[in-house]
C-alpha positions, 0 to 999 in steps of 0.5 A, a space after each residue: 183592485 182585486 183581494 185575495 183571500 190569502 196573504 201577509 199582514 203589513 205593519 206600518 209606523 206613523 212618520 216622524 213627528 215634532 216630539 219624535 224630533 224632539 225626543 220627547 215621549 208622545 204616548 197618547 198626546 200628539 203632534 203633527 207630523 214634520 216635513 220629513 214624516 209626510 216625506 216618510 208616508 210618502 215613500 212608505 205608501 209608494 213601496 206599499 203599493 209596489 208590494 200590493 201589486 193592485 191588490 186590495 187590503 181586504 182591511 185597513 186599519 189604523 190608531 185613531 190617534 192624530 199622527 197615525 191618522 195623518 199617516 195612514 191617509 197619505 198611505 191610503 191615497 198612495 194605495 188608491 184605498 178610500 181613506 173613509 173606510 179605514 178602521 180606526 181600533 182603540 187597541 193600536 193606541 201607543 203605549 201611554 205614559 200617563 203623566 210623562 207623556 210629553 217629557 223627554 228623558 232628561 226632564 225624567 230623570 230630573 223630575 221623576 229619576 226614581 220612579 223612571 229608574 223603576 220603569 228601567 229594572 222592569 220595563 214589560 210590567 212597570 206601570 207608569 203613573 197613570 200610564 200604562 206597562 208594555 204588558 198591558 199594551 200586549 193585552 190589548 194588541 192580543 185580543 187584537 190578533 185574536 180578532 183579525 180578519 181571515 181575508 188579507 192582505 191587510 194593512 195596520 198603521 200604528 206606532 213605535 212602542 205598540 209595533 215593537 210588541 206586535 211584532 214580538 207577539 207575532 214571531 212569539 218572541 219572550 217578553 224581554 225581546 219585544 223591547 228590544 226590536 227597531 222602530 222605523 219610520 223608513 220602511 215597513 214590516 211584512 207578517 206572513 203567518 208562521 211568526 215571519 217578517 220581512 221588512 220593506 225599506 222605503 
């Protein structure tokens, strides 16, 4: 495979998991993927290489959590990319929950009802207990952005929440917008500088 020196940035969500299937917040705990997300980096990693074209990803990053790093080596096989040399970046971690992570939203409002309805009425800045806000995770997915590589194309596999941010700092978008972008596990976005995206159904 050849590299360009130009080109966009790939943004890629991991597949589903078994709390995804659940409907249980996952934060920075984990579970595998499903059959169904294994089948979901399948096909986001076969339309990556169909957008690559034998074009290398001059990086390829990746969350270090389970899920992403399950995701992002079935995508790095499709690619014919060493999965050896993904770069694992703390900063592309999911939004944590603190002590949440692994409740689903009836256990929330059951158990933390006033708490969660304060997460409602301030989504971008309420800290959850031990967890940590939107606009922290935007902290750290700027400082991020600031540091990425000139060269490209480039590959980024994350999660639903930071992805959601990402985006929405890359089309400079308002805080309140970013929460309201998709998350999907069926496809994948494309960044091209300039605030533009195109996403890539699988």
């Amino acid at each position: 495979m050849s590299m360009a020196t130009t080109g966009p940035l790939y943004l890629l969500r991991h597949g589903e998991t078994i709390w995804n299937r659940a409907k249980r917040l996952q934060g920075h705990m984990d579970t595998p993927l499903t059959l169904r997300g294994v089948q979901q980096a399948e096909a986001m990693g076969k339309a990556l290489a169909r957008e690559l074209d034998g074009v290398a990803p001059a990086v390829f990053f990746a969350s270090p959590l389970g899920r992403t790093r399950q995701t992002a080596a079935i995508i790095a096989d499709a690619i014919a990319h060493d999965p050896e040399t993904i770069v694992f970046d703390d900063r592309l971690k999911e939004v944590t929950f603190g002590i949440w992570d692994g409740l689903n939203i009836d256990e929330l409002r059951a158990d933390h009802g006033e708490t969660w309805q304060s997460r409602l009425d301030d989504k971008w800045r309420f800290v959850p207990p031990g967890g940590e806000s939107y606009m922290q995770v935007g902290d750290r997915v700027g400082d991020f952005l600031a540091e990425l590589p000139a060269q490209r194309p480039l590959v980024v596999v994350a999660h639903g929440a930071h992805n959601r941010v990402f985006r929405g700092l890359w089309r400079g978008l308002e805080p309140t917008e970013f929460l309201a972008l998709d998350e999907p596990q069926d496809g994948f976005y494309r960044l091209d500088p300039g605030g533009l995206e195109t996403f890539i159904h699988a």
